[in-house]
C-alpha positions in Angstrom: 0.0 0.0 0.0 1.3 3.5 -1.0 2.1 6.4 1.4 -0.8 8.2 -0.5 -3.5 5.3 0.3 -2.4 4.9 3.5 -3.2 8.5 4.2 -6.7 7.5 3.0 -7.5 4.6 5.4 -5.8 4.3 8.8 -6.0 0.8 10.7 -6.5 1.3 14.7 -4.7 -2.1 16.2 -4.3 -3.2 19.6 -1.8 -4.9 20.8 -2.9 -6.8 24.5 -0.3 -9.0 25.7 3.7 -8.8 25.2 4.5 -9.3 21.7 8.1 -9.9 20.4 9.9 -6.6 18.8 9.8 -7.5 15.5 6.0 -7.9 15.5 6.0 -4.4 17.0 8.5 -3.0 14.5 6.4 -4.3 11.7 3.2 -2.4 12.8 5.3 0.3 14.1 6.4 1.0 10.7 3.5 1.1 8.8 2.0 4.4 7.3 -1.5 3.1 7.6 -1.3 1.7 11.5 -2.2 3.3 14.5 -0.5 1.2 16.6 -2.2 1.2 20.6 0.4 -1.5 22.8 -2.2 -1.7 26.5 -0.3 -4.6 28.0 -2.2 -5.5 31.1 -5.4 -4.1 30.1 -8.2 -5.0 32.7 -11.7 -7.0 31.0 -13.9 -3.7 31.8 -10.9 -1.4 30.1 -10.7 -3.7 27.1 -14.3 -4.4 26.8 -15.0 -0.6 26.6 -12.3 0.4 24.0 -12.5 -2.6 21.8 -15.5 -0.7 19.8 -12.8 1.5 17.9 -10.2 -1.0 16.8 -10.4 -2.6 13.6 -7.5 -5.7 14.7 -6.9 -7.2 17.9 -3.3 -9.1 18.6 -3.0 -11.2 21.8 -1.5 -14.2 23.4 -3.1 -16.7 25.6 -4.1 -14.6 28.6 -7.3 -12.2 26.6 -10.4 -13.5 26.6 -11.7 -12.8 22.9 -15.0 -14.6 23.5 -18.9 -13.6 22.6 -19.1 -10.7 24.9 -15.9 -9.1 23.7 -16.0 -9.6 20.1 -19.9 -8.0 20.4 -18.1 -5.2 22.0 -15.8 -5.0 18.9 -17.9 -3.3 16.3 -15.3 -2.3 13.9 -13.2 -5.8 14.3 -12.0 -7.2 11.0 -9.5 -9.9 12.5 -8.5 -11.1 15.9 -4.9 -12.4 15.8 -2.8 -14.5 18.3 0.6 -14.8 18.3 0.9 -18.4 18.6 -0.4 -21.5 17.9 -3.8 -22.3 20.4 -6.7 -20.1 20.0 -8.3 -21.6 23.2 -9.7 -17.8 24.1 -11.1 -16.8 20.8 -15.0 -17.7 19.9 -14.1 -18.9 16.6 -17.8 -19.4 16.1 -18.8 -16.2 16.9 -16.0 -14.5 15.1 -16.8 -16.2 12.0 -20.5 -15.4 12.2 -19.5 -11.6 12.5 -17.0 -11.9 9.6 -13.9 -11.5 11.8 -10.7 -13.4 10.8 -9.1 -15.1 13.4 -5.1 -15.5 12.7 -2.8 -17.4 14.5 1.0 -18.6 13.7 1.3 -22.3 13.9 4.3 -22.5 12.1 6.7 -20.1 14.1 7.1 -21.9 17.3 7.0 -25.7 15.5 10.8 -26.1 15.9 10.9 -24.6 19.7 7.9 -27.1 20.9 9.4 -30.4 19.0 13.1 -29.5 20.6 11.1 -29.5 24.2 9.3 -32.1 23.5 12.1 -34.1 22.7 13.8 -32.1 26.0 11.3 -33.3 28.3 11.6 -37.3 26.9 15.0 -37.5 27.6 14.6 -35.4 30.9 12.1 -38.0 32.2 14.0 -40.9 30.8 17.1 -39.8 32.1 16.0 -38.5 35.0 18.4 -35.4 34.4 16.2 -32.7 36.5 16.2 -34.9 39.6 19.9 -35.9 39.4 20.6 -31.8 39.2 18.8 -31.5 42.1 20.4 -34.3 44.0 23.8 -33.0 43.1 23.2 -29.4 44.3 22.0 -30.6 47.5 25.9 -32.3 48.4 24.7 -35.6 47.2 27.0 -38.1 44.9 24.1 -41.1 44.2 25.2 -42.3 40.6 23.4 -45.4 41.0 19.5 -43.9 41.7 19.1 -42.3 38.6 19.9 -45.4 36.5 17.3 -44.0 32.8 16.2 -45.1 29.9 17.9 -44.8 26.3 15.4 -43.8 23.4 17.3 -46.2 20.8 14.7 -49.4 20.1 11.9 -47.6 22.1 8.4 -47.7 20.4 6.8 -44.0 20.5 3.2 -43.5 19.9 2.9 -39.3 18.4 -1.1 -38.5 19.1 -1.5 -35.8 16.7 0.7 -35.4 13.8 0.1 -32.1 12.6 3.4 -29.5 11.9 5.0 -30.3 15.6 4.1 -34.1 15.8 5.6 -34.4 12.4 9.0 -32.7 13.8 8.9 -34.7 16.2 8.8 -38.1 14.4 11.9 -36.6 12.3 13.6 -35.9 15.5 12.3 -39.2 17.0 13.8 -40.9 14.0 17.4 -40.1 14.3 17.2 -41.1 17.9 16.8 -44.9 16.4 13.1 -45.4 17.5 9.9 -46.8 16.6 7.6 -44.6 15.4 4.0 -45.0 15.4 1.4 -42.4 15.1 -2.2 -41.7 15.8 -4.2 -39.5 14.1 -7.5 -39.9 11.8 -6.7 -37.2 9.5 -3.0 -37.3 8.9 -2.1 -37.6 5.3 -0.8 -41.2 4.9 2.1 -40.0 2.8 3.4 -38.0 5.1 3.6 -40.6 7.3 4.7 -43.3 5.4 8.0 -40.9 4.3 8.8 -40.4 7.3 8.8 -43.9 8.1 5.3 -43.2 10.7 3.4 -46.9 11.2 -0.3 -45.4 11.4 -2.2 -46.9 14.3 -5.9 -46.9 13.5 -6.8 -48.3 17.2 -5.8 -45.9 19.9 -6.2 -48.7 22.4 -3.7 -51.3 20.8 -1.0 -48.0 20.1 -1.2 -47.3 24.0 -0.6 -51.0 24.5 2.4 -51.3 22.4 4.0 -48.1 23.2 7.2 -47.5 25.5 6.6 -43.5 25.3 3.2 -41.6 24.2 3.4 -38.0 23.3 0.4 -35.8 22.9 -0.3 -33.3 20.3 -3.8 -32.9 19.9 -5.8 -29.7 20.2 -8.3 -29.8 22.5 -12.1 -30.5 21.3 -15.0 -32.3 22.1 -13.5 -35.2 20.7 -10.2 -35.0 22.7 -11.2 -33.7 25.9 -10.8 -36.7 28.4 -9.6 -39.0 25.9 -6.6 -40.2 28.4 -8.6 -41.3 31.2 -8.7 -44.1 33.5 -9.7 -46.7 30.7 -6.8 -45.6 28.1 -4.4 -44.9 30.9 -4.8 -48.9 32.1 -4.3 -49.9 28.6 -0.9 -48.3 28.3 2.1 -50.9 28.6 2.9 -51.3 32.0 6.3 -48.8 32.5 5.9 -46.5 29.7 6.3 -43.0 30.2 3.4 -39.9 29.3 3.9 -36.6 27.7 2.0 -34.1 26.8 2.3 -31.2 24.5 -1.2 -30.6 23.8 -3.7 -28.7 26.0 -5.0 -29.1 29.5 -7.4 -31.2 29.4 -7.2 -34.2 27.2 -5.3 -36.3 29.8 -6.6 -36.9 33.3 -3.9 -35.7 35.7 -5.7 -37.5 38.7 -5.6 -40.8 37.0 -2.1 -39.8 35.6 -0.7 -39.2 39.0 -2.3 -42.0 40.2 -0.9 -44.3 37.7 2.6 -43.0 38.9 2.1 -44.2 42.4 0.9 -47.5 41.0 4.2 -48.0 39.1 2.0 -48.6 35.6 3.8 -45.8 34.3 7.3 -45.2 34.6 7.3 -41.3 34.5 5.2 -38.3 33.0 6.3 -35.0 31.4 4.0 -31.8 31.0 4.2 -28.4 29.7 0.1 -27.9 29.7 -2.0 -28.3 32.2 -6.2 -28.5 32.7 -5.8 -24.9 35.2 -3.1 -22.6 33.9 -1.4 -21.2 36.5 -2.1 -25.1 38.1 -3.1 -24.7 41.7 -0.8 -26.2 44.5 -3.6 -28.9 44.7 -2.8 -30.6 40.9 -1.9 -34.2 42.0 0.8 -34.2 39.6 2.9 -31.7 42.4 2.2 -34.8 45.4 5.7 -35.4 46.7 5.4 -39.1 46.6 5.8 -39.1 42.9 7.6 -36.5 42.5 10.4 -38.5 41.2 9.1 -39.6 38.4 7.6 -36.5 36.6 9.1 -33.6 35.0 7.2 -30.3 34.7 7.8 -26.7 32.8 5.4 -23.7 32.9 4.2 -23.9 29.6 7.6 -22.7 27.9 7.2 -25.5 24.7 7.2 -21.8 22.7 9.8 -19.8 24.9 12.4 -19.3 22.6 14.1 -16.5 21.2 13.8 -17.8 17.9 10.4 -19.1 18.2 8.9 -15.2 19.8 9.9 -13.4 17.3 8.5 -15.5 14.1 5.4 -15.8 15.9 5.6 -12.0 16.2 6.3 -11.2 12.6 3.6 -13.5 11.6 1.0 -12.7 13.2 1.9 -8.9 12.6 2.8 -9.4 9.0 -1.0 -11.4 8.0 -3.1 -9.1 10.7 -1.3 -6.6 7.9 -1.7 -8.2 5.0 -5.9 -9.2 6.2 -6.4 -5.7 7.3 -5.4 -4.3 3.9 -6.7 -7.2 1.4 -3.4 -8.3 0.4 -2.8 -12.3 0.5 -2.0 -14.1 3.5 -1.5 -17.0 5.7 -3.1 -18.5 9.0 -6.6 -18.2 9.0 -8.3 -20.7 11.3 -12.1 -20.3 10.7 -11.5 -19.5 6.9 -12.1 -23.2 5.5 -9.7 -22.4 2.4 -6.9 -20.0 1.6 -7.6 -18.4 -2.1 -4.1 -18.0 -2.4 -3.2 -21.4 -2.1 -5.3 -22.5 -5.3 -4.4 -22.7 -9.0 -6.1 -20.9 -12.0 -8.1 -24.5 -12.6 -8.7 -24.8 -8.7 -10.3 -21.5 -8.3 -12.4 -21.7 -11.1 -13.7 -25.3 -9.9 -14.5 -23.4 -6.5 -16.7 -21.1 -8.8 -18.7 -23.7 -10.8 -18.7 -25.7 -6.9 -21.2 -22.5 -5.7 -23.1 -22.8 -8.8 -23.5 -25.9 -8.7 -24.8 -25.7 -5.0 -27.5 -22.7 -6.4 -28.7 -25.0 -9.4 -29.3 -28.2 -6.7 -31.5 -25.6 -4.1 -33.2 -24.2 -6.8 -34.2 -27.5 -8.2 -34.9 -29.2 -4.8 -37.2 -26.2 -4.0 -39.3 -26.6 -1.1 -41.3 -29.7 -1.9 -39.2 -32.2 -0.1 -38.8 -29.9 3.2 -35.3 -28.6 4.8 -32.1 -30.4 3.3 -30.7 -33.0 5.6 -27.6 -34.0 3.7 -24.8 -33.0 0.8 -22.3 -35.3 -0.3 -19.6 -34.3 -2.6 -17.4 -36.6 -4.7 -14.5 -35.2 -5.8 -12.9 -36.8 -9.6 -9.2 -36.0 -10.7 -6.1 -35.0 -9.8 -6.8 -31.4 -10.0 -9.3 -31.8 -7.2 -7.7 -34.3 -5.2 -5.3 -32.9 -3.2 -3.6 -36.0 -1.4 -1.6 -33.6 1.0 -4.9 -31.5 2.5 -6.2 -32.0 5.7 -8.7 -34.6 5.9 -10.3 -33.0 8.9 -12.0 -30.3 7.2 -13.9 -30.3 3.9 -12.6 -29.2 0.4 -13.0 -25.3 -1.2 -15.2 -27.4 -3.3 -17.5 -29.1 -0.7 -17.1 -25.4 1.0 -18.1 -23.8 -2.1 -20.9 -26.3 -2.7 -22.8 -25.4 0.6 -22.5 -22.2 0.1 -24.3 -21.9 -2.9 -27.3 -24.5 -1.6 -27.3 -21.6 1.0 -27.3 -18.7 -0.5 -30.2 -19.0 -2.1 -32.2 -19.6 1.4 -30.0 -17.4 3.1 -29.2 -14.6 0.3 -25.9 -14.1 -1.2 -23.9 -12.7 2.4 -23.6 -16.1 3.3 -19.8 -16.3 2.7 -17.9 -18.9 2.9 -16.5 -18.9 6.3 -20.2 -19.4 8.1 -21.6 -21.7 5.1 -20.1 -25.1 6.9 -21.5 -23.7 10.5 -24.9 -22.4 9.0 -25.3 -26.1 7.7 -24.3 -27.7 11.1 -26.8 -25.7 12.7 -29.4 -26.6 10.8 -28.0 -30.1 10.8 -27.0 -31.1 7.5 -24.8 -33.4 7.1 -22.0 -32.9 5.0 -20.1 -35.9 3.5 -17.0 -35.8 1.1 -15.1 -38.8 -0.8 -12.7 -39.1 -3.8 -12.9 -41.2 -6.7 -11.5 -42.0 -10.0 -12.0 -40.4 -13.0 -13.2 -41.6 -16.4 -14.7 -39.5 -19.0 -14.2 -36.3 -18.0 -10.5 -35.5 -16.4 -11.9 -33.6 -13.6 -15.2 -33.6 -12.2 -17.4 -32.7 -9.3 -20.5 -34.6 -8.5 -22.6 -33.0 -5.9 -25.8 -34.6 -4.4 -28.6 -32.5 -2.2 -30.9 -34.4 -0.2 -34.3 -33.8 1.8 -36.5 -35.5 3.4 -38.3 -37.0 0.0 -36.3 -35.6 -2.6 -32.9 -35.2 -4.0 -31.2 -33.5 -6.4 -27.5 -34.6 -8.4 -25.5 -32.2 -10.1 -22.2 -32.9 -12.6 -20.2 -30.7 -13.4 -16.5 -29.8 -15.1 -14.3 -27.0 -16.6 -12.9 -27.5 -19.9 -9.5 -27.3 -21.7 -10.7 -23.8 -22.9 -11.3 -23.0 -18.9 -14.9 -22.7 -19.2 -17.6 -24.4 -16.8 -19.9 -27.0 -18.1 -22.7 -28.9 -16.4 -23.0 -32.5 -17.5 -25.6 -34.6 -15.7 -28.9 -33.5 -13.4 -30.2 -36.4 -11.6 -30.5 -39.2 -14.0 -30.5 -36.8 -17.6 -27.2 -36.4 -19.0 -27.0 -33.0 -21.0 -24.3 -30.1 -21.4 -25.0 -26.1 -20.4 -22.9 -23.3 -19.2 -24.2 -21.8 -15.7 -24.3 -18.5 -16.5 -27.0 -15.7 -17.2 -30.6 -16.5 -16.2 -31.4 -19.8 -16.8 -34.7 -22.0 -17.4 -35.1 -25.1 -16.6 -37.8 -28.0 -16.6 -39.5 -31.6 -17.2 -41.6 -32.0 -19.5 -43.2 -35.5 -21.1 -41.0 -36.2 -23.9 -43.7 -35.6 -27.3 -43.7 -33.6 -30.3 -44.6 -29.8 -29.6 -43.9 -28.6 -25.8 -40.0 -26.9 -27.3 -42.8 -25.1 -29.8 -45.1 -23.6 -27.5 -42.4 -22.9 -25.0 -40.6 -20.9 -27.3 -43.8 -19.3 -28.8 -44.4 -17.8 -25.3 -41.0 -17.2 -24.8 -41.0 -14.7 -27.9 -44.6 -13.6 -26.8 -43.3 -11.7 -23.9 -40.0 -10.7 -25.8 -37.5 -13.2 -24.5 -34.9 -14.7 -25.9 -33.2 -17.9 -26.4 -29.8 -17.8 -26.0 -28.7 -21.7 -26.0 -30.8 -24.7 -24.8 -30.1 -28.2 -23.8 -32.1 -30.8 -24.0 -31.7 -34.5 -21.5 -33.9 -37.7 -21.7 -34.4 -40.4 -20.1 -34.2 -43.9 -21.5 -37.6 -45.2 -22.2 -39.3 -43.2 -19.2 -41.1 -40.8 -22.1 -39.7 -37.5 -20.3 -37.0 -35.3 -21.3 -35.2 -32.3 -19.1 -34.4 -28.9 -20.3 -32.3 -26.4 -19.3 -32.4 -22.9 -21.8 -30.4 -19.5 -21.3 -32.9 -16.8 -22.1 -31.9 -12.6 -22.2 -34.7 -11.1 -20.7 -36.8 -11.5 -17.7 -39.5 -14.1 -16.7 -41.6 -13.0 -14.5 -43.8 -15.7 -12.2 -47.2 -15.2 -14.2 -44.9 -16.0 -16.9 -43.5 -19.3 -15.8 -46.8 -20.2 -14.5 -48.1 -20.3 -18.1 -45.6 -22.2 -19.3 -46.2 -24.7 -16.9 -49.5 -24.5 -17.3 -50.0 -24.3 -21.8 -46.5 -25.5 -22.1 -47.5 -28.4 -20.8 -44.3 -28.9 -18.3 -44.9 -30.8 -15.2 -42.5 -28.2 -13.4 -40.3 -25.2 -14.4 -37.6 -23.0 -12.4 -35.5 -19.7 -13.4 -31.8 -19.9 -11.7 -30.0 -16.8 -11.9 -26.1 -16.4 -11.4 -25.4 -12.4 -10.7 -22.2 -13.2 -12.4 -19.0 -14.6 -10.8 -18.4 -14.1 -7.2 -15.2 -13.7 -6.1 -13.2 -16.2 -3.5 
């Protein structure tokens, strides 16, 4: 942005927690920032200025929920300077628009290092034998440890730090397995990661388990008493994650027991933990290893998380490409020419299937999206959240209940509030290269939709329901059934031209031996409702539908 814009539009940001200099430096030296740094800001102080800032950075410690993003009028995005966004409403942001930012990737070396830190402290017992050394004491022979060499680890979670830490794991000479539904297979299978598709059998087999999940509904309490008994009697515990997804009763419990051998953590369920956390009892204390949540405390580590959450809150603010969004279900600038337009003909594809479902069959209860070709399939994507096509798919359906500000970072939470269940799969492809197929279903209707882009780049529709047939979704469209006999083109057409409408293109489908035929025509002009009711009516058409497409929305 040039001097002379940035005259034009100034950005108010607020800066809550301690952020590393460069950060600062970044939004200190911008023409189009006024930078506010309230470190220590109490909830009543923030909650009254937030109305004028148009960014928020934080940390961990600011509550960004409901009540505070309400209070932020003017907010645009809400970035943290880290990885978890624990305190941000990512629901709530998204229905108001707000991107929420955070920087995974700057602090992925710092946390697999301490990870790795704290398995070898444990194992080796190196924190306790310090200790025992400082206080006059020469006792070689008590802090006999572990090597890591031959050791099976289980890594729950193998996103960007439990991959680094299978790499470091690796060089260390052990056995790697990993557990995680939505990890690309291979990923894992270069590294040299055995997948474990039964958590209970991993913890059985493991000598170490590390845990790098984020915490959801899913995760919370998933290392109870039940998966803690299952784990091989002397193995050692870690965790990396959040608070929360191990038991630290049951944990510490386990300890005293002698079924596990030691436990590291860096997280814990109450940060600050009280003096009360079982994993602080003294009779165990010589067998667990605990930090204050420093897995990100690095020099290194604070200052990319600093630029990167500066830089994007930046580049967001401004409408320049960036990185990090977590409630945005696709970056834009991540996709190809091909990819991008596939996205477009994805939402146009989602208006034809609501427009032709209608209202007859009642509310839609599910969408499944099959995905054909390798410029769709991206082996390498998450497999926890749906594709920009599957994304772009809903939000068409939507739209045209919900009119066209549905965008695409509420389409996937509008239709999981009004419970429709979205399924995705990938399959082969055959005639056409690439292809989306896209099914809509109610209660007693449903609704298919083909679709492609040509060599030429433009967008084709190739199959509704059972009628195969080829149009361009574009312009104002008609489309209906009819019973396939001599005439009803005629007198469609004659009352077409009647009211001065014209026929553009027109497609024509049928149907085997059923004696009914499909039609889908581009007309210039408007149709008005008394219109398509006499064309249902003399045309004889059992049903007819305009579909409009206000030209190409951008992504």
């Amino acid at each position: 942005m040039s001097d002379e814009a940035a005259l034009c539009k100034r950005f108010k940001i607020l800066v809550t927690e301690h952020l590393g200099e460069e950060g600062i430096m970044i939004l200190k030296g911008a023409p189009d920032v006024r930078l506010d740094i309230r470190v220590g800001l109490s909830r009543e102080d923030l909650l009254r200025s937030l109305h004028q800032y148009d960014a928020v950075i934080t940390r961990s410690s600011t509550r960004m929920d409901k009540e505070a993003i309400d209070a932020g009028t003017q907010l645009k995005v809400v970035a943290r300077a880290g990885v978890g966004v624990d305190n941000v409403d990512i629901q709530e942001a998204s229905r108001r628009g707000i991107v929420v930012i955070n920087a995974p990737t700057g602090n992925t070396l710092a946390a697999a290092e301490h990870t790795m830190a704290l398995i070898l402290s444990v194992m080796r017992k190196i924190p306790h034998a310090h200790n025992s050394l400082i206080s006059g004491e020469w006792d070689r022979n008590r802090f006999n440890g572990r090597q890591l060499n031959g050791k099976k680890i289980l890594i729950m979670g193998l996103g960007r730090i439990g991959m680094q830490v299978a790499v470091r794991c690796r060089a260390f000479g052990m056995e790697i397995m990993g557990y995680d539904p939505y990890a690309p297979e291979k990923k894992m299978f270069e590294i040299g990661i055995q997948k474990v598709t039964d958590l209970t059998d991993g913890l059985s087999l493991a000598d170490i388990v590390t845990v790098h999940l984020p915490i959801t509904s899913e995760t919370h309490g998933l290392l109870g008493e039940r998966a803690l008994r299952s784990m091989k009697p002397g193995a050692f515990l870690i965790n990396f994650s959040r608070g929360g997804i191990i038991d630290e009763a049951v944990c510490a419990q386990a300890l005293r027991d002698n079924r596990l051998a030691g436990a590291a953590f860096d997280v814990y369920t109450q940060e600050p933990p009280s003096a009360s956390n079982p994993l602080f009892d003294d009779d165990i204390a010589d067998k667990v290893v605990l930090t204050p949540h420093i897995a990100a405390s690095t020099f290194e580590a604070q200052t990319e998380v600093a630029r990167i959450a500066a830089s994007n809150t930046l580049s967001a603010l401004r409408g320049e490409p960036y990185d990090h969004a977590v409630n945005l279900p696709f970056m834009e600038q991540h996709l190809g020419d091909l990819q991008r337009n596939f996205v477009r003909l994805a939402r146009k594809m989602g208006i034809l299937a609501a427009k032709l479902m209608g209202n007859d069959g009642g509310p839609a209860a599910r969408c499944r999206v099959t995905l054909r070709g390798d410029a769709l399939c991206d082996e390498d994507a998450p497999r926890n959240r749906n594709s920009p096509y599957t994304v772009a798919f809903i939000k068409g359906f939507l739209e045209v209940t919900h009119g066209p500000e549905t965008n695409y970072m509420i389409a996937p939470l509008l239709a999981s509030e009004r419970g429709i269940a979205i399924e995705e799969s990938i399959g082969e492809s055959g005639t056409y290269r690439n292809l989306i197929e896209a099914e809509a279903e109610c209660q007693s209707a449903s609704i298919k939709v083909m679709g492609t882009i040509t060599e030429e780049g433009r967008q084709h529709i190739v199959k509704v329901n059972d009628y195969w047939l080829d149009f361009v979704p574009h312009g104002q469209l008609l489309i209906f059934q009819n019973h396939d006999r001599p005439g009803v083109i005629g007198k469609i057409g004659k009352l077409l031209g009647d009211s001065s409408v014209n026929i553009a293109n027109f497609s024509l489908g049928r149907k085997g031996a059923s004696g009914l035929a499909f039609a889908v025509m581009e007309v210039d002009g408007l149709i008005s409702d008394e219109l398509l009711s006499e064309m249902e009516r003399d045309g004889d058409l059992i049903w007819a539908v305009t579909v409009k497409f206000n030209g190409e929305t951008q992504i």
